[in-house]
C-alpha positions, -999 to 999 in steps of 0.1 A, spaced: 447 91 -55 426 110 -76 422 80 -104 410 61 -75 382 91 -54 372 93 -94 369 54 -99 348 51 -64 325 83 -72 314 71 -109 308 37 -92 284 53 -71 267 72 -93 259 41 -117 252 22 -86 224 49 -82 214 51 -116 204 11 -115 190 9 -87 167 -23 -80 149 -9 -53 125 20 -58 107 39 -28 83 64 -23 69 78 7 36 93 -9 19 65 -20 -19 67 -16 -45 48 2 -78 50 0 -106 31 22 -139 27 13 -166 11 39 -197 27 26 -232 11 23 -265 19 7 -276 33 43 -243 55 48 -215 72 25 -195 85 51 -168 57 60 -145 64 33 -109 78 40 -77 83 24 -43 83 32 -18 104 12 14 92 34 24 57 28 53 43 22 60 21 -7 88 0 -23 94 -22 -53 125 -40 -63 122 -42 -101 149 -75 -94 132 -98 -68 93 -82 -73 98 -76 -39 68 -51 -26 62 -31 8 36 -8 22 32 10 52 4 33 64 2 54 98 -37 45 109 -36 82 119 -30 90 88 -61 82 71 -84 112 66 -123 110 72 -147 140 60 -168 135 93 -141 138 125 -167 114 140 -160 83 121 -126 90 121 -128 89 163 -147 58 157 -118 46 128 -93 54 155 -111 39 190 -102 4 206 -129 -14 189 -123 -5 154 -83 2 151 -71 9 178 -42 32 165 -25 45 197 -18 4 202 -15 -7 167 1 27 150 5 9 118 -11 -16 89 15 -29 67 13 -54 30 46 -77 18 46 -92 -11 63 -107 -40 49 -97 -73 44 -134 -96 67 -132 -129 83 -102 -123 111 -108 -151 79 -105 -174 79 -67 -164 102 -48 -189 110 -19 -165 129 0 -191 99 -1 -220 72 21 -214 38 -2 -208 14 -11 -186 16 -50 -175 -11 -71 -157 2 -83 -125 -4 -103 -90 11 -101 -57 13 -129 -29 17 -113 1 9 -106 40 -17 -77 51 -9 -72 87 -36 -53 106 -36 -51 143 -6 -72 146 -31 -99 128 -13 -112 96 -36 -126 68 -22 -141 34 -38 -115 9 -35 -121 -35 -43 -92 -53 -38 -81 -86 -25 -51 -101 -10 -32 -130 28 -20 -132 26 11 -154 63 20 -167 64 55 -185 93 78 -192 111 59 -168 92 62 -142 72 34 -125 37 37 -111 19 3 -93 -17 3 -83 -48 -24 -70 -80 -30 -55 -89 -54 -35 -115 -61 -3 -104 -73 33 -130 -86 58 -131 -63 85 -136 -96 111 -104 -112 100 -85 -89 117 -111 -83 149 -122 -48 136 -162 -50 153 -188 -24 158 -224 -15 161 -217 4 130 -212 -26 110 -234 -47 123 -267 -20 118 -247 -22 81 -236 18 80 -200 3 77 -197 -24 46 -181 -57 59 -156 -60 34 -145 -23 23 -125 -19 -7 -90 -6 -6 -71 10 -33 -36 12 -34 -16 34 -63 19 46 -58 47 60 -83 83 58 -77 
């Protein structure tokens, strides 16, 4: 009895210990909308949930709207309204994806490797096909993502007098970073 509580413990524990799937629930995203005639619309969101499978190249994200942070509590009313995201109906934006060439990633070398993601960016239940690129950093064993990319705010019905007098860019620029 004991051989076999020993057996199914140490199995756990190296199931653990290669793990293919890595989360995080700090990930960061930041949101920048600002124009030559306003630096205000930027934001940042310090809760969002991430995952990798260092296997399949799997990737996930997932950001409360709520969550993002303005330095004026005006634009983040206006971030927040019907119009623009309409949180209180669509809590939530989300990105899947499949990183290209994952087997290319030695996750157990430290480096930094050059990578892009196919994936889906859902924003008010309106899913786009979105290709970014990014970098895998692996260091000391741990893994850290990150990208940049634009949206266009009309692809997913985000409208507003801001944008159209040009106070809110078009097509704001969205960094990602996570570690796990």
């Amino acid at each position: 009895m004991k051989k076999t509580i020993i057996s199914i413990l140490l199995l756990a524990v190296m199931s653990a210990a290669f793990a293919q799937k890595k989360t995080t629930t700090s990930a960061i995203v930041t949101f920048d909308a600002t124009t030559p005639k306003d630096d205000l619309p930027k934001a940042e969101n310090k809760t969002v949930i991430g995952s990798i499978d260092t296997k399949t190249g799997d990737v996930a994200f997932e950001a409360a709207v709520k969550n993002f942070n303005f330095s004026n509590p005006k634009i983040q009313e206006h971030f927040n309204a019907p119009n623009w995201m309409n949180s209180d109906q669509y809590p939530k934006i989300t990105y899947t994806g499949k990183v290209e060439k994952i087997n290319k990633v030695n996750f157990g070398k430290n480096g930094v490797y050059k990578v892009k993601v196919n994936g889906t960016m859902t924003i008010k239940d309106i899913s786009k096909p979105l290709k970014v690129n990014g970098t895998i950093t692996v260091e000391n064993g741990k893994i850290s993502v990150a990208s940049s990319f634009t949206i266009k705010l009309e692809d997913y019905k985000i409208t507003g007098q801001a944008i159209d007098a040009g106070k809110v860019a078009k097509t704001p620029k969205i960094n990602v970073s996570a570690t796990f």
